[in-house]
N, C-alpha and C positions, 0 to 999 in steps of 0.2 A: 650522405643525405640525398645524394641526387638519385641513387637508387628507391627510396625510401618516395621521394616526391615521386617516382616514373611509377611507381606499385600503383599510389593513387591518382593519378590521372589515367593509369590505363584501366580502372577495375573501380573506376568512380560511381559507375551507375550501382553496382555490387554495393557498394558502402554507404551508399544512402538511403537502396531499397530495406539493406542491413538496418540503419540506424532507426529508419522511421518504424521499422516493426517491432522495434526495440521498445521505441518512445510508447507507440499505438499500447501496447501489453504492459507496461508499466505505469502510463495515465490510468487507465480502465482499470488497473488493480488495484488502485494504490488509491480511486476513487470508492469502488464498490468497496474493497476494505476496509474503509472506513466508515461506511453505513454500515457491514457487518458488525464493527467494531461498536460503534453505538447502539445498534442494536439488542447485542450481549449488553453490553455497559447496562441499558435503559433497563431488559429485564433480570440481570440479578442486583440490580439496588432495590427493585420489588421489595415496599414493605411484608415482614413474612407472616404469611396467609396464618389463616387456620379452620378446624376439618378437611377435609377431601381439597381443598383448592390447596393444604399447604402439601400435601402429598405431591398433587401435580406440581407446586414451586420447585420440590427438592426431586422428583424426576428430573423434569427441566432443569434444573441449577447444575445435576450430577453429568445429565448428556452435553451442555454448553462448557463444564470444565471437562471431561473425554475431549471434546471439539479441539481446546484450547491444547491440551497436553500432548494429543496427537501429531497436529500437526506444528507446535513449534517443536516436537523430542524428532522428528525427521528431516532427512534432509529434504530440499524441495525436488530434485532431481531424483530423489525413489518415489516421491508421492506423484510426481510427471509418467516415469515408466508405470509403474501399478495403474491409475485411471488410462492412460492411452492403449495400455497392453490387455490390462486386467478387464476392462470392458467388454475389449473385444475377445476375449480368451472364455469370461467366463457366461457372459452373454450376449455373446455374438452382437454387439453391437460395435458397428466402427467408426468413433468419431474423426471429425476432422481435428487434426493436430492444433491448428488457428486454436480452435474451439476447446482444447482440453490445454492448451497454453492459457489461455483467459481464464478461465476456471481455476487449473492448478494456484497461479498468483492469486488471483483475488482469493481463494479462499485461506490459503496458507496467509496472504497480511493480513486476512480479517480476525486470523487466531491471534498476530501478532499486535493487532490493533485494538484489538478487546481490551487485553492487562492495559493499554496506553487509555486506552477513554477510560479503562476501571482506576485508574490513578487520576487520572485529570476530577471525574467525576466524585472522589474522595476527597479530592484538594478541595471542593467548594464547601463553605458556609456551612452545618447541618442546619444554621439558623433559617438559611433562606430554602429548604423544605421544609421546615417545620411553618414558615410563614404561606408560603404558598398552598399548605395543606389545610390551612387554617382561615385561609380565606376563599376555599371550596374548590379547590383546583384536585383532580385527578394526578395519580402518578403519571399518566400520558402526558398531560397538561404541562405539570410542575418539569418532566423533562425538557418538552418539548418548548416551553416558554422560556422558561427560567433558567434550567441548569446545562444543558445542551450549546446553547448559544456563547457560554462562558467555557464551557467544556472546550468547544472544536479551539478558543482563542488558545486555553492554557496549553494544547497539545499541537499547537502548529508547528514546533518545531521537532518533535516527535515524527509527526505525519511526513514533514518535509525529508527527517532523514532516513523512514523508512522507501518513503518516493525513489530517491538517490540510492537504497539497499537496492530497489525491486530492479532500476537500470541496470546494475551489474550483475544480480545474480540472475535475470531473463539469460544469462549465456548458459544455465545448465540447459536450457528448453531444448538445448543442440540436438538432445539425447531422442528426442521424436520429433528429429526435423523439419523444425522450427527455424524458417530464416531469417532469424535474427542475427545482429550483429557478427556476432563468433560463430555463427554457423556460416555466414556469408564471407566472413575473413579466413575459415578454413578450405572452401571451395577456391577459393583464392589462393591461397599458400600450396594445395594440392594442383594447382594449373599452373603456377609460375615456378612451382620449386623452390620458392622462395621466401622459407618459414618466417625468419627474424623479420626483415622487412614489413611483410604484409604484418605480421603480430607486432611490428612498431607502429605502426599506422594504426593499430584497431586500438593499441593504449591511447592514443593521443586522440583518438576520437569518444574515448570512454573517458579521460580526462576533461576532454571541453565539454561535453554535457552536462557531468556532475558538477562540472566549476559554475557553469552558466544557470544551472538551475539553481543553484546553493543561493548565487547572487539575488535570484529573484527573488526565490522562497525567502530570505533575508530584507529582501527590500518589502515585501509584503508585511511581515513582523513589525517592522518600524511603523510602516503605516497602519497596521492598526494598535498600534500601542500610541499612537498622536503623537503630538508634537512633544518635545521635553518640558517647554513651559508656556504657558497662558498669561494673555494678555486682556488683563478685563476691563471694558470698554464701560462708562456710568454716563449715561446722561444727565449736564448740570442743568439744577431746575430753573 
């Protein structure tokens, strides 16, 4: 272990700049993915149209499931090479890697976040759209009031454990030098010579994260699911 302690105190700055770009790219994805995911959600629960707007429904409905099938059928590490490579290969544009790291995640969760808001948003009521329709509310509305606000509660821990997926797989991002964690613990292991070590250290730092975030995300659940029982208070007259 004293080796294992000496990895990280000498390459400490390495493993923090590592972690927080970790965290930075898996907060921002794992946020935008899930607007993207209610997004989708929001329009194909679209009551379905008819003439020419049902036409545009079922374009729309057929490019949002491509969206979806795509990129959960890949892995995230060839949809990272192709936009970093492929960009610039096939129109000469050269993103910064930062930038096409951001991107890759959030969109690949927002594939994965869709099917989770399209379950959440099926679990509710059809009672309470048919009431909200019926008291003059827009499908915008009735989302956005009504079914959305119950939705984000039934899917938090969904959200929560995609959160905790995106921290560990941000290590494919290595592949377009991405200094993230595992790209910063292999810089490390190729300076010291000292594989095991340094990749015992990056476990136990990929361990406390997910543990500590789990807690939170857990502790948040609780409170918003209240208290277990209610204490009702009567004024005597």
């Amino acid at each position: 272990m004293e080796k294992v302690y000496q990895i990280f105190v000498d390459n400490f700055d390495l493993f923090l700049n590592g972690t927080i770009v970790t965290l930075k790219i898996s907060i921002f994805a794992t946020l935008v993915g899930l607007l993207i995911g209610l997004a989708v959600g929001a329009i194909r629960t679209i009551p379905e149209q008819k003439g020419f707007k049902r036409v545009i429904q079922k374009i729309v409905d057929t490019l949002l499931m491509l969206y979806i099938h795509i990129f959960r059928g890949t892995p995230m590490m060839v949809q990272a090479l192709l936009v970093y490579y492929g960009m610039a290969y096939y129109y000469g544009i050269q993103i910064d890697n930062m930038t096409a790291a951001y991107f890759i995640v959030s969109v690949n969760t927002g594939a994965y976040m869709s099917e989770v808001v399209r379950g959440g948003i099926n679990s509710i009521d059809k009672g309470q759209f048919e009431a909200a329709y019926a008291s003059g509310m827009s499908h915008f509305q009735t989302m956005l009031y009504v079914i959305v606000p119950q939705t984000i509660r039934n899917i938090l821990p969904a959200t929560g454990n995609e959160f905790v997926i995106n921290i560990k797989d941000t290590s494919v991002l290595n592949v377009i030098a991405v200094s993230e964690l595992f790209f910063a613990s292999k810089s490390i292991a190729g300076q010291s010579f000292d594989t095991f070590n340094t990749f015992f250290v990056t476990a136990i730092i990929y361990l406390v994260l997910t543990t500590v975030i789990t807690q939170i995300l857990q502790a948040i659940e609780r409170y918003m699911e209240g208290p277990k029982s209610y204490e009702l208070k009567s004024k005597k007259a």
